[in-house]
C-alpha positions as CSV (number, residue, x, y, z in Angstrom):
1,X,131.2,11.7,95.5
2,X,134.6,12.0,93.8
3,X,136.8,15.3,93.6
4,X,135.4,15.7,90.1
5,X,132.0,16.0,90.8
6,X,132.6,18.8,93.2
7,X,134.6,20.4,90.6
8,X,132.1,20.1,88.3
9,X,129.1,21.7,90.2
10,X,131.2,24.3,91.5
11,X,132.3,25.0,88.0
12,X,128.4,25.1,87.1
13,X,127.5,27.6,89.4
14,X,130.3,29.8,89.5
15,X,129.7,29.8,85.6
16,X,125.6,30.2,85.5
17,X,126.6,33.3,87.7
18,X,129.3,34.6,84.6
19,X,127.0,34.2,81.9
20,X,124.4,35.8,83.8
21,X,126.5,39.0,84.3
22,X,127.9,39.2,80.9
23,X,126.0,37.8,78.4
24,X,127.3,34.2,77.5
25,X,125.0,31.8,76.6
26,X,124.6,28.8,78.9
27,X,123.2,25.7,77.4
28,X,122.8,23.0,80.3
29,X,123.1,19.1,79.6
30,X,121.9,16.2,81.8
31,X,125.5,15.5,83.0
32,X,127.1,18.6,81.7
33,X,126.8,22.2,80.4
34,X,128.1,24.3,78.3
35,X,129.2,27.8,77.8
36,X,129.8,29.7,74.3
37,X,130.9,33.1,74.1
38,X,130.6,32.9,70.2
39,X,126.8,34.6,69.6
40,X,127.0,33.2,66.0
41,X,128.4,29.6,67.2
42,X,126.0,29.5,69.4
43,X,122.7,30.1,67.0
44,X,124.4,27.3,64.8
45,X,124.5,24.9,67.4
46,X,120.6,25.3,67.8
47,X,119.4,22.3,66.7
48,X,116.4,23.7,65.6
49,X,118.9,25.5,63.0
50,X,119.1,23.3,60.2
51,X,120.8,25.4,57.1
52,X,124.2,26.2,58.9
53,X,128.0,26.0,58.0
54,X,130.4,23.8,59.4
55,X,132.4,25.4,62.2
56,X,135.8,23.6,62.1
57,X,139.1,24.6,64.7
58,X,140.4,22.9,67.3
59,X,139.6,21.6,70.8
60,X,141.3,21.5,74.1
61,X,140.6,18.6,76.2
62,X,141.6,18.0,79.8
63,X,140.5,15.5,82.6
64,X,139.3,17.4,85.4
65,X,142.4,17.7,87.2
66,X,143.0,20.1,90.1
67,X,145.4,22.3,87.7
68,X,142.7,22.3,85.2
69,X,139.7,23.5,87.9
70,X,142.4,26.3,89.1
71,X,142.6,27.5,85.3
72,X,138.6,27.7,84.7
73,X,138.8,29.3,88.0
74,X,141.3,32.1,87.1
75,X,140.1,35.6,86.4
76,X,142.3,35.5,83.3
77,X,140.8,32.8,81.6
78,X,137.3,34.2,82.9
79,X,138.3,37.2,81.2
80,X,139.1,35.3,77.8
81,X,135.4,34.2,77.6
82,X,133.7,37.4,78.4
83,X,136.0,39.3,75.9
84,X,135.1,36.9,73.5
85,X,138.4,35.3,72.6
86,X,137.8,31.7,72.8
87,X,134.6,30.6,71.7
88,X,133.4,28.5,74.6
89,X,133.6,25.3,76.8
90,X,132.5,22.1,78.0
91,X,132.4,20.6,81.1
92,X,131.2,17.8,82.8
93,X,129.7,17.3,86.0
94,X,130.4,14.6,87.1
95,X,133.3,11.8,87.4
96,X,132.7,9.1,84.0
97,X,135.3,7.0,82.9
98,X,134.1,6.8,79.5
99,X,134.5,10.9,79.3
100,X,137.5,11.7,81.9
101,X,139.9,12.5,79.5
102,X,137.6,15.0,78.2
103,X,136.1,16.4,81.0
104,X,137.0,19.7,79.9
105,X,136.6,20.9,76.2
106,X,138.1,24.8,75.2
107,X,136.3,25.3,71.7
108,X,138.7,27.6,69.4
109,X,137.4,28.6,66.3
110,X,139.3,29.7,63.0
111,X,138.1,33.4,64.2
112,X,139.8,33.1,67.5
113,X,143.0,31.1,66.4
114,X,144.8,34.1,66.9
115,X,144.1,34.2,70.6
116,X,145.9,30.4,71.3
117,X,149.5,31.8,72.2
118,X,147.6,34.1,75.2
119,X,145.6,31.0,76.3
120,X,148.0,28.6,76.4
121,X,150.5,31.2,78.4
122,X,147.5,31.6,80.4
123,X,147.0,27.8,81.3
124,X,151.0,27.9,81.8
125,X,150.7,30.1,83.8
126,X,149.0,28.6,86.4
127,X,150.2,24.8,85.1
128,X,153.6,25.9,86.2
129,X,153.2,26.3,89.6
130,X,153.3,23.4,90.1
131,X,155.9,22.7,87.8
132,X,154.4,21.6,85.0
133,X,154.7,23.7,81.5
134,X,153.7,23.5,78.2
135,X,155.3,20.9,76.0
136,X,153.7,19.0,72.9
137,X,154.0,16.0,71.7
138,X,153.4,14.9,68.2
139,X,153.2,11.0,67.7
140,X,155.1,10.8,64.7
141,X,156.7,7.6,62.6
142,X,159.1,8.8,59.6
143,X,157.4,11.2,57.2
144,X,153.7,10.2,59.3
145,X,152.3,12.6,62.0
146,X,149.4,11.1,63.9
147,X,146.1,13.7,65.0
148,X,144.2,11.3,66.9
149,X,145.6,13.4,70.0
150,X,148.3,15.6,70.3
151,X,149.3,16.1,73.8
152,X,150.4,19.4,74.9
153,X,150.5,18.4,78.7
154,X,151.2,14.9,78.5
155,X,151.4,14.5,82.6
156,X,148.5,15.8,83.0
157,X,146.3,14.7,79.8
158,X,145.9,17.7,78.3
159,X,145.5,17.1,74.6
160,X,144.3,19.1,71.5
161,X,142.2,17.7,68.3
162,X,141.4,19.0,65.3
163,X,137.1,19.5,64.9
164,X,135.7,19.2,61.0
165,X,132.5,21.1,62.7
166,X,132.0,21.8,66.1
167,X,128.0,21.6,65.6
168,X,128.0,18.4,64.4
169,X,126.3,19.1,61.7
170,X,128.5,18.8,58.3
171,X,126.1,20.6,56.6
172,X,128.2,20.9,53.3
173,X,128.2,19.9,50.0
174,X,125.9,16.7,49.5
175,X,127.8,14.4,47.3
176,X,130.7,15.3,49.6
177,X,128.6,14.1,52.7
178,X,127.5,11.0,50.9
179,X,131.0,9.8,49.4
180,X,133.5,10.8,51.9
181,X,131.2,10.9,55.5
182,X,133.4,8.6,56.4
183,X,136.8,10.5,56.2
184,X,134.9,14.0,57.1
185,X,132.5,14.1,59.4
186,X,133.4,15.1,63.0
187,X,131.9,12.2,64.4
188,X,134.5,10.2,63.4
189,X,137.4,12.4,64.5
190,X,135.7,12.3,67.3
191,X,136.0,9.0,67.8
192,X,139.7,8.6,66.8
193,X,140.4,10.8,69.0
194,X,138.6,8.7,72.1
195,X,139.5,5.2,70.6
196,X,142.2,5.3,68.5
197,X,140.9,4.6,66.0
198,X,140.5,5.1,62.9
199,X,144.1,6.4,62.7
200,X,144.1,9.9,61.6
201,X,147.6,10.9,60.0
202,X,149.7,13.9,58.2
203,X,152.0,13.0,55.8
204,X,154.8,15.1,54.2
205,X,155.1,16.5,51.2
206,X,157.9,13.6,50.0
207,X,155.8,11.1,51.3
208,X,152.7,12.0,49.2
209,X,155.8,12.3,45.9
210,X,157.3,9.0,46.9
211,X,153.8,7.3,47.3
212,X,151.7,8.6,44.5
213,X,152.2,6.1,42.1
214,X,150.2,3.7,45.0
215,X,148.0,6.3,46.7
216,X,145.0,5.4,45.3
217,X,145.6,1.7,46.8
218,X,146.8,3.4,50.1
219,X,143.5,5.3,50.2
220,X,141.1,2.2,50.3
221,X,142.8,1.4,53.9
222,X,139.8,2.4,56.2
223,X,141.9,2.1,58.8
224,X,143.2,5.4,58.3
225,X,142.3,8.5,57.0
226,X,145.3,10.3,55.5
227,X,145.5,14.4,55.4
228,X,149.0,16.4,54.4
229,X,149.2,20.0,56.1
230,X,149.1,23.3,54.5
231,X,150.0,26.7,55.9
232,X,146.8,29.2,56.6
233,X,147.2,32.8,57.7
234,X,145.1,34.5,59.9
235,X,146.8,37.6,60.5
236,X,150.3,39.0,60.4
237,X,151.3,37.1,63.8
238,X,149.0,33.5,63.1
239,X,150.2,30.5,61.0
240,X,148.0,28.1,61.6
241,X,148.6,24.6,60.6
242,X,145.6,23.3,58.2
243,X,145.1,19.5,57.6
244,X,143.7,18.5,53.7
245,X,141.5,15.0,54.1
246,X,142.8,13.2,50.8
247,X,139.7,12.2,49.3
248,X,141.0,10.5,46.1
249,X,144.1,11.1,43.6
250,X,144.0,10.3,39.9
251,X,147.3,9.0,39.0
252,X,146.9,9.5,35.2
253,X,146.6,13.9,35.8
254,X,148.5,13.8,38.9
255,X,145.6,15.4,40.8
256,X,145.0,15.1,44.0
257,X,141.3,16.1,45.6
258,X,141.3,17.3,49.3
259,X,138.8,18.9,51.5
260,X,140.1,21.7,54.1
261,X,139.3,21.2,57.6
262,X,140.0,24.9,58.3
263,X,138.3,26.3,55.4
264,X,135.4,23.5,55.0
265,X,135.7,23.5,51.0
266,X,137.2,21.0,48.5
267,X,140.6,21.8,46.3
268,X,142.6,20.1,44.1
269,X,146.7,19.6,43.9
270,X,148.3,19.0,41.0
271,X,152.0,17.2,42.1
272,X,153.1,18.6,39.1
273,X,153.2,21.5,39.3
274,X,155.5,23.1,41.6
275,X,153.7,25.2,42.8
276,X,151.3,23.2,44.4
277,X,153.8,21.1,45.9
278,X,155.5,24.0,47.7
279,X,152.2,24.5,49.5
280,X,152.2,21.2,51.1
281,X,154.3,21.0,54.5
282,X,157.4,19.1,54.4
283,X,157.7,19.4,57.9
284,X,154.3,18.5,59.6
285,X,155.3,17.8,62.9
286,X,157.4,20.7,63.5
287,X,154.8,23.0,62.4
288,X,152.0,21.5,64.2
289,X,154.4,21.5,67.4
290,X,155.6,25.5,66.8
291,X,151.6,26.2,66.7
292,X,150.6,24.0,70.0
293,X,153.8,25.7,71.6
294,X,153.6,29.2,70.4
295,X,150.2,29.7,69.2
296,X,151.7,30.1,65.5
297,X,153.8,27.8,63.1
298,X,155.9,30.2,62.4
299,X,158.8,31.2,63.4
């Protein structure tokens, strides 16, 4: 029995015991369980519960590492979940190769975006004492950032994904679901983000200018799926970085169709108009790295 698996069931007791004092909802799995906070999250996930939206955000993977057990350990990250602030977690019980980088999941909703700067101070924290801190990494080439993973504790594997829908559901729009599965449904970010591939990338505002007049070829490459970020505000004090899937671009109108992870609808950009232009990020890597830091693109 490796450390990991004595992690884990310690982690699955200790937590039975949480949710059955405060009111989370515990969802067991063969060779892990589960924990949401989120009472709405958690009716959706019920497969049972066909008709739901998508829930898109972000997720916090970790391997199972001592530093991470200390941190789902700690009252103050205890205290996170029963005041409903992050919407839940995953963890597995025990040691897999196929899952270790992901051992342990943190679900973080759009609703609870605004709560990232105190968690990841929290898992600092305790990260620090043994002198490891907080520091992303955004794979980048030129005007291309790469999502597949973005490390924010590289030493240690802890690394943070974008989720299309954390149900796994994509129940939206049928046609959308039918054409563009491919580029949109979780599954496969899921999958780029445990294999690499397909590639999933940001690109800058004067990439998508300097490329348009071949995007629509550069969007046949299933090798990648190509997004540009916009800016979405949550509150006064939350920026939060919002990839666009590019689902096709008609070069003749200069329109560009895109689906919004954060807000799980379709828009379209017209390059040219200024004003559309000015809401795509020029900078994607630096505001994806202010919001994995800070909790918040901006400043």
């Amino acid at each position: 029995m490796g450390l990991e698996d004595i992690f884990g069931k310690e982690l699955r007791k200790d937590y039975q015991d949480l949710t059955n004092r405060y009111g989370l909802d515990y969802v067991p799995g063969g060779d892990h369980f589960t924990i949401l906070s989120n009472k709405r999250l958690s009716e959706d996930a019920d497969h049972r519960k066909k008709d739901t939206p998508p829930w898109p955000g972000i997720k916090i993977h970790s391997p199972l590492s001592v530093e991470m057990y200390n941190v789902l350990k700690s009252n103050k990250f205890k205290e996170m979940l029963k005041n409903r602030e992050i919407d839940g977690i995953k963890v597995y019980l025990y040691g897999d190769d196929d899952v270790k980088h992901k051992d342990v999941t943190i679900y973080i909703s759009l609703d609870s975006m605004p709560n990232l700067g105190k968690l990841l101070d929290i898992l600092e924290s305790i990260l620090k004492n043994n002198g490891i801190y907080i520091q992303p990494v955004i794979p980048s080439y030129h005007d291309i950032v790469y999502l597949n993973r973005m490390y924010i504790v590289p030493n240690e594997g802890i690394f943070v994904r974008y989720s299309t829908d954390f149900t796994g559901k994509m129940n939206i729009d049928d046609y959308i679901i039918y054409k563009y599965r491919s580029k949109i449904d979780d599954h496969v970010w899921r999958v780029a983000a445990d294999e690499s591939r397909p590639y999933i990338v940001a690109v800058s505002r004067s990439w998508l200018l300097n490329n348009q007049y071949k995007l629509d070829e550069i969007l046949r490459d299933s090798s990648s799926i190509y997004t540009f970020i916009t800016l979405k505000r949550i509150n006064r004090e939350t920026i939060v970085p919002n990839p666009n899937i590019i689902l096709s671009y008609d070069d003749y109108n200069k329109q560009l169709k895109a689906y919004s992870v954060l807000d799980a609808n379709t828009f379209e950009y017209d390059l040219s108009n200024g004003e559309d232009r000015e809401r795509i990020s020029d900078h994607p890597g630096d505001r994806l790295y202010k919001f994995l830091k800070n909790g918040t693109a901006y400043p």
